[in-house]
C-alpha positions as a Markdown table, in Angstrom:
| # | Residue | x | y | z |
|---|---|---|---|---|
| 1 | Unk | 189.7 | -40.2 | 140.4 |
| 2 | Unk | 186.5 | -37.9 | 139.8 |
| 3 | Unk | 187.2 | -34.9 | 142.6 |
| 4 | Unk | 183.6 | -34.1 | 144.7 |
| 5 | Unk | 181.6 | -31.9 | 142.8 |
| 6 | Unk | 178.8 | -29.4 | 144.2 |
| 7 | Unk | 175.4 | -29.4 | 142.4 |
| 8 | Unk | 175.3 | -33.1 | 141.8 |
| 9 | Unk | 171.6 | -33.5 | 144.3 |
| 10 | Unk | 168.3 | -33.0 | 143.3 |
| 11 | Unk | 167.8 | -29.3 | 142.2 |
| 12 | Unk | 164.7 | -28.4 | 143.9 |
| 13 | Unk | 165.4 | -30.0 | 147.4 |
| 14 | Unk | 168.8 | -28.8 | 147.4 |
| 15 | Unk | 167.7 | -25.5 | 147.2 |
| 16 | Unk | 165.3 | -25.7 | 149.8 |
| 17 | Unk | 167.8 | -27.0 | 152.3 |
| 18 | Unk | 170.4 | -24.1 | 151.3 |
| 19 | Unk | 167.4 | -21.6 | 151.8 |
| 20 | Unk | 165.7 | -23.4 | 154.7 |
| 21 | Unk | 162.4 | -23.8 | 153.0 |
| 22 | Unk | 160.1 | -25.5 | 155.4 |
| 23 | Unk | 158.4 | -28.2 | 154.3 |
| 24 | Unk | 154.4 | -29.4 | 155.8 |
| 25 | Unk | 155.2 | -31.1 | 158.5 |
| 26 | Unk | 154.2 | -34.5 | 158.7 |
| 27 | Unk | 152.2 | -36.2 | 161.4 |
| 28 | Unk | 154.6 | -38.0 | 164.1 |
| 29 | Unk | 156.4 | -37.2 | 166.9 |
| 30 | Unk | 158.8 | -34.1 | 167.1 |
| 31 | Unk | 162.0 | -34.1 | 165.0 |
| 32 | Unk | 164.9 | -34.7 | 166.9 |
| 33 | Unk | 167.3 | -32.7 | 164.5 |
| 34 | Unk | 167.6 | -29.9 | 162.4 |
| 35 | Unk | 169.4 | -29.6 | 159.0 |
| 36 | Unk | 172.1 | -26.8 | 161.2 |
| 37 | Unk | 172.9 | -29.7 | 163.2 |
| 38 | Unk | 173.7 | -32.4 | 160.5 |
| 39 | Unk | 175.5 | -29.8 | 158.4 |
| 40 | Unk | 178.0 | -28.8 | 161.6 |
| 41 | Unk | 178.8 | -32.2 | 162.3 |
| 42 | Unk | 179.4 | -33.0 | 158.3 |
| 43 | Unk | 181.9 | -29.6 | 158.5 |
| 44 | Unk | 183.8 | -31.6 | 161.7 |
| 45 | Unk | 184.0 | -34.7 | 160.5 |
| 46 | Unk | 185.3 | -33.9 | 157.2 |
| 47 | Unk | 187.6 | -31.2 | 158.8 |
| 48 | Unk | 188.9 | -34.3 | 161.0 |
| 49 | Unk | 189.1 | -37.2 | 158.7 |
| 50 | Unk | 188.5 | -35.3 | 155.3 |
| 51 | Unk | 185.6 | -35.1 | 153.0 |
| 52 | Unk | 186.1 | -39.4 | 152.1 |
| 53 | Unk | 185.1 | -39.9 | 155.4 |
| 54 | Unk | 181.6 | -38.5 | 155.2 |
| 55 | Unk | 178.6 | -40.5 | 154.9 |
| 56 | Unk | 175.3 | -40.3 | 155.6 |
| 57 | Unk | 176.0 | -43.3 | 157.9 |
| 58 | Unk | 179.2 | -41.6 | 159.6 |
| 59 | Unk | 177.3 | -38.1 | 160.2 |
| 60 | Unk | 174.5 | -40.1 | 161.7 |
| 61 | Unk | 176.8 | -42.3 | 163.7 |
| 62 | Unk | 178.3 | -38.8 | 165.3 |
| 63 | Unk | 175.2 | -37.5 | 165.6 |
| 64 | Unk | 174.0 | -40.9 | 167.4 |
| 65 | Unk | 170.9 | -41.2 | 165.5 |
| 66 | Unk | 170.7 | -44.2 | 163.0 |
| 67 | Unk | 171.0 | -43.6 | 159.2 |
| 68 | Unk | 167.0 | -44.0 | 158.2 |
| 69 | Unk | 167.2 | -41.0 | 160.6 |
| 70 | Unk | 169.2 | -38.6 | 158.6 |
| 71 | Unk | 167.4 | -39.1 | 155.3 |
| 72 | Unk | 164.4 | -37.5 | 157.0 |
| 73 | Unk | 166.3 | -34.3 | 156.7 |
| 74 | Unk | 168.9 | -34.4 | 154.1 |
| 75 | Unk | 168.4 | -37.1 | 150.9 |
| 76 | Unk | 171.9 | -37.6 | 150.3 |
| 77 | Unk | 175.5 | -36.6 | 150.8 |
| 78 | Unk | 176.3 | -35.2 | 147.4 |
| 79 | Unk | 173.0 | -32.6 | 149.1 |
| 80 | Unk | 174.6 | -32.4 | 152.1 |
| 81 | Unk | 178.0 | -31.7 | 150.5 |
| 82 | Unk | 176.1 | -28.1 | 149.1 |
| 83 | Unk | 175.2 | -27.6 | 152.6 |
| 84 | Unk | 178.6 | -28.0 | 153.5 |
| 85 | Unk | 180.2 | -25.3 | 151.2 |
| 86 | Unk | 177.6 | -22.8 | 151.4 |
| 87 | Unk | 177.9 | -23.2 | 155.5 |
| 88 | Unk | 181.7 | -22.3 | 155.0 |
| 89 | Unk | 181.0 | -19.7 | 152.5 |
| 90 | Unk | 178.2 | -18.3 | 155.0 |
| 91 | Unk | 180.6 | -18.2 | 157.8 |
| 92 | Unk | 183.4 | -16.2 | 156.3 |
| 93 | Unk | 184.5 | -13.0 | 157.5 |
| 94 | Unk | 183.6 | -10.0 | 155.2 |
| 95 | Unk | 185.1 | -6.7 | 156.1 |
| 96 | Unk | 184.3 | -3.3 | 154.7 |
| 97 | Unk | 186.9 | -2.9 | 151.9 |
| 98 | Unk | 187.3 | 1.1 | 153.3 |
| 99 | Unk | 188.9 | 3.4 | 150.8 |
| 100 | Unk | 191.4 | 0.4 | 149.9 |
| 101 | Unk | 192.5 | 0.3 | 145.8 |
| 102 | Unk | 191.2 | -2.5 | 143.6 |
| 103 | Unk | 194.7 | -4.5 | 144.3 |
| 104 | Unk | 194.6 | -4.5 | 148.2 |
| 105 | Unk | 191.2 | -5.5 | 147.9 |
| 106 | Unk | 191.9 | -8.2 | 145.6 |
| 107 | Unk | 194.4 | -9.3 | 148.0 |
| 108 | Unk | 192.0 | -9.3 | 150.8 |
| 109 | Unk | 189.6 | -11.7 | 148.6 |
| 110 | Unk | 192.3 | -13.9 | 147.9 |
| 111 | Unk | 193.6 | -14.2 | 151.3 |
| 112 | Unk | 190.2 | -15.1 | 152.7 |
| 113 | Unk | 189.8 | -18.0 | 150.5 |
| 114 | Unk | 193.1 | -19.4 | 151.5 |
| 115 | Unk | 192.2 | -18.8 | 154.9 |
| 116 | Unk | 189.1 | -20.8 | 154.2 |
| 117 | Unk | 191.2 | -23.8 | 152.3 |
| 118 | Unk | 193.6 | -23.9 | 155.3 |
| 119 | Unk | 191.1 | -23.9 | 158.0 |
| 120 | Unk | 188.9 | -26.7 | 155.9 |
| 121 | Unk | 191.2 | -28.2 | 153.9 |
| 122 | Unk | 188.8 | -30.8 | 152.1 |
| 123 | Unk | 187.1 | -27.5 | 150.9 |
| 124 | Unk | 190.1 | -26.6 | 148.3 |
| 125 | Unk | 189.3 | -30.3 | 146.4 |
| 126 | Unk | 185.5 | -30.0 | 146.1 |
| 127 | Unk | 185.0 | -28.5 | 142.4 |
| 128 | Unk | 181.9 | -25.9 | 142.5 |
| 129 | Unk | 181.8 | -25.3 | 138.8 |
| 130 | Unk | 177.9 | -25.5 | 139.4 |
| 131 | Unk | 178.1 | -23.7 | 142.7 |
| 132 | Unk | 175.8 | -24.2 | 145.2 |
| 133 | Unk | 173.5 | -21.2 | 145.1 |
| 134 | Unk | 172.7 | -20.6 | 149.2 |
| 135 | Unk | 172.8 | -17.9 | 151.3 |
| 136 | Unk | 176.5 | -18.2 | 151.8 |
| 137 | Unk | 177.4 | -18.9 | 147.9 |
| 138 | Unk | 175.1 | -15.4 | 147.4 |
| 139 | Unk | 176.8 | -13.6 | 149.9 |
| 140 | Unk | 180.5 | -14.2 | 149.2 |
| 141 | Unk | 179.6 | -13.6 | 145.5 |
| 142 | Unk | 178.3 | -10.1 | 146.0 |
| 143 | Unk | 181.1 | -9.2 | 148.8 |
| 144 | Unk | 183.8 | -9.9 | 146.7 |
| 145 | Unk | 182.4 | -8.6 | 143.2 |
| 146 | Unk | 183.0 | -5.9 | 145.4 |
| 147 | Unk | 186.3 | -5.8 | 145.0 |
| 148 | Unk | 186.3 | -5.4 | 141.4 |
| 149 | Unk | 183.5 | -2.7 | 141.6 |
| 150 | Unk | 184.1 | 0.8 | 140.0 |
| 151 | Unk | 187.2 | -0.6 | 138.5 |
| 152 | Unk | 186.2 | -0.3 | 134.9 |
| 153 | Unk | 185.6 | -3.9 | 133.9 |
| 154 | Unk | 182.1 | -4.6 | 132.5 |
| 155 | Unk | 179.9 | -6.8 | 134.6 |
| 156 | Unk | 180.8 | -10.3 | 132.5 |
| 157 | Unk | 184.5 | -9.2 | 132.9 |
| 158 | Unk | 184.0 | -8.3 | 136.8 |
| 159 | Unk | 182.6 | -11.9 | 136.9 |
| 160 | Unk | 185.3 | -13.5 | 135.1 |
| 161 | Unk | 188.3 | -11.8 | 137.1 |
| 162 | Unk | 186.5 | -12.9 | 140.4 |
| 163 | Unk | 186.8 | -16.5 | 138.8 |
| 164 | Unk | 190.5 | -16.2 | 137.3 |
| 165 | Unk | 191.4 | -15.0 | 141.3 |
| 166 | Unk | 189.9 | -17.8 | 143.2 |
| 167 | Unk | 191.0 | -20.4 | 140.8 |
| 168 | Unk | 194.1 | -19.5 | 141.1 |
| 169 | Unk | 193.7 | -19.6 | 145.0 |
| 170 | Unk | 192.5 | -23.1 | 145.4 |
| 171 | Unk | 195.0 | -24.5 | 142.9 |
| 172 | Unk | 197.6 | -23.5 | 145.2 |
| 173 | Unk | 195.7 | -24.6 | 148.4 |
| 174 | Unk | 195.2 | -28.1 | 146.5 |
| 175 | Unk | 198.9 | -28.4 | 145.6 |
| 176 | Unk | 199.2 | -27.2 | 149.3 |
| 177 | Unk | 197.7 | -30.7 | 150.4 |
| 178 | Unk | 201.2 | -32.4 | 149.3 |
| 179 | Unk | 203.3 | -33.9 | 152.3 |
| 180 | Unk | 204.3 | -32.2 | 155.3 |
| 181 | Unk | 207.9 | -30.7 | 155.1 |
| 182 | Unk | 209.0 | -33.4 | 157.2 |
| 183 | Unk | 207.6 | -36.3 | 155.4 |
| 184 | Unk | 209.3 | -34.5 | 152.1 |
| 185 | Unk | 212.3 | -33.7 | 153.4 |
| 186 | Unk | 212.6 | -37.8 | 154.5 |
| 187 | Unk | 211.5 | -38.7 | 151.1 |
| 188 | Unk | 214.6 | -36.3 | 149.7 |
| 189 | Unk | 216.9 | -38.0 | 152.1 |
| 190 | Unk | 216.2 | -41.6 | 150.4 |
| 191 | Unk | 215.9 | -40.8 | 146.8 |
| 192 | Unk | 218.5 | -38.0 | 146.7 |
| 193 | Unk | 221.5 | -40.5 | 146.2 |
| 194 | Unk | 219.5 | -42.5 | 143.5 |
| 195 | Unk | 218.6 | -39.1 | 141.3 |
| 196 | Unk | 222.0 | -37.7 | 141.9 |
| 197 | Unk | 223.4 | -40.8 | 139.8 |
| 198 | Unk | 220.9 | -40.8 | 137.4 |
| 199 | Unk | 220.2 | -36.6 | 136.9 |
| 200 | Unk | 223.0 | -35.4 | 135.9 |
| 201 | Unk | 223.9 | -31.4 | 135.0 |
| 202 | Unk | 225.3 | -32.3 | 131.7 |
| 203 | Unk | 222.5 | -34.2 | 130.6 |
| 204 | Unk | 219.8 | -31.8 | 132.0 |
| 205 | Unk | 222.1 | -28.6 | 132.4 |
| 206 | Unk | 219.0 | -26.4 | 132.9 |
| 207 | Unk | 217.3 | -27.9 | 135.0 |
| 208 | Unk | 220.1 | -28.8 | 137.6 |
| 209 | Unk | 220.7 | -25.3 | 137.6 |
| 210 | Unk | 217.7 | -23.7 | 138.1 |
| 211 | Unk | 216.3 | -26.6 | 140.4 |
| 212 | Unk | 219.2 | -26.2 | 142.6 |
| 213 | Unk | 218.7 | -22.3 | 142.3 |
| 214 | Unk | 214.9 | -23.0 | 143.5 |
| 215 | Unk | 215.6 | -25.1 | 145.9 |
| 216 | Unk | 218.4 | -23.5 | 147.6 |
| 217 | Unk | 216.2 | -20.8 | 147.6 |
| 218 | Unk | 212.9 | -22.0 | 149.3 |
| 219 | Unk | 214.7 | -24.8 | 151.2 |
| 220 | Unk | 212.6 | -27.2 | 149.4 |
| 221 | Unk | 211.6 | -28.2 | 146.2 |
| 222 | Unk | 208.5 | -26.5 | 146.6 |
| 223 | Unk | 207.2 | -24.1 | 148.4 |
| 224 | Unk | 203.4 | -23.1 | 148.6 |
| 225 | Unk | 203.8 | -19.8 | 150.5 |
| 226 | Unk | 206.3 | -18.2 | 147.6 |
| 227 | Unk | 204.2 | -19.7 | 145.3 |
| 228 | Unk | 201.0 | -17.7 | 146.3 |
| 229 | Unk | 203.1 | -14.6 | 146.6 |
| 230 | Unk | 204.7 | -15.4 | 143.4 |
| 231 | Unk | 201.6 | -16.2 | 141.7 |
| 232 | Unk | 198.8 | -13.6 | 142.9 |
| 233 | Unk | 201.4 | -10.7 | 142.0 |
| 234 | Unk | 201.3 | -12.1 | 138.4 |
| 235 | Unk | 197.4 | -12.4 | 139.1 |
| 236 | Unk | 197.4 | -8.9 | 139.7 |
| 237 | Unk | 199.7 | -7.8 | 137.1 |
| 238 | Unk | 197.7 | -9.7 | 134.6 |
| 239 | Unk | 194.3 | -7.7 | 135.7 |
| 240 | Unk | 196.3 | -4.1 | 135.8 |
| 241 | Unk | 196.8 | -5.0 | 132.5 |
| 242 | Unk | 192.9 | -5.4 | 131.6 |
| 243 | Unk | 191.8 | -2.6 | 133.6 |
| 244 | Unk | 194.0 | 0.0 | 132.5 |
| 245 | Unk | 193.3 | -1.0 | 128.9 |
């Protein structure tokens, strides 16, 4: 299944939209929306029912305007899915990083972002390899470039760390999307006695032991909150590494 992809509407009108480039207005009666509007209830809807359930026909339907209606503003949803991101990105908190090292303020950046992917879900699954360049895109970029700032790299490093950080960030946020623990731990409880037959610990003698290790350990047989410890330490250590080369 393709994943939702940013960048995928028409260049020029896109960008408009993100910037809020006004357009002549036409002759006819007053609008009866505004692209603030369209883009909130978008955010809700996808927030409730995830980013399937958005439409042009479902935002106008929550909106109670017909779907003719919402073209007038926005030409599309894969447009309206850059107004999305860029009104999450816009909205994020961005606090002075103070007199913090490069690592806490790496942290800070990471944390963020999952703070974003937990409050919006959806968000974590929408690949912005050809990021949507709006206000918010623009000022999340230069906030957390930040972070990296006075720490040695060169700018086309600085950029690439930034990226190596927040990929890492919303891997773990998608993985994150599995089942609830409680809808895992019933799926354990009916293919446990089927794997114990068929798993054995002489036939895979690693992996009973350190999956029984693991699991013992986190209670589960995964667990996305030592996994994002786990894994932004190694983040980090891998960017020490760079930096104090």
């Amino acid at each position: 299944m393709t994943p939702e992809r940013t960048g995928g509407g028409d260049p020029a009108r896109t960008l408009e939209l993100l910037w809020r480039e006004p357009r002549r207005a036409a002759r006819g009666p007053a609008p009866r929306l505004d692209v603030e509007e369209i883009v909130t209830a978008a955010v809700a809807l996808a927030d409730e029912a995830g980013l399937d359930a958005v439409s042009m026909r479902a935002v106008a339907a929550r909106l109670g305007v017909s779907a003719m209606t919402m073209y007038g503003y926005v030409p599309g949803k894969r447009e309206l899915l850059d107004l999305m991101v860029d009104a999450l990105y816009l909205a994020m908190p961005r606090e002075p990083y103070g007199r913090r090292g490069w690592g806490a303020r790496l942290r800070a950046v990471a944390g963020g972002n999952r703070e974003l992917y937990a409050a919006h879900p959806w968000a974590a699954a929408v690949a912005t390899g050809r990021p949507p360049l709006g206000p918010g895109v623009m000022a999340k970029y230069e906030h957390e470039l930040g972070a990296l700032e006075g720490t040695g790299l060169s700018d086309v490093q600085m950029d690439a760390a930034l990226t190596f950080l927040l990929g890492f960030v919303q891997a773990n946020a998608v993985t994150a999307l599995a089942p609830s623990p409680d809808s895992d731990a019933e799926w354990w409880a009916q293919a446990g006695p089927l794997l114990a037959r068929v798993i054995t610990a002489e036939q895979y003698p690693l992996a009973s032991r350190v999956g029984s290790a693991a699991g013992e350990a986190q209670g589960a047989a995964y667990d996305p909150d030592r996994a994002y410890e786990f894994g932004l330490e190694r983040v980090l250590d891998g960017l020490a590494a760079l930096i104090e080369r």
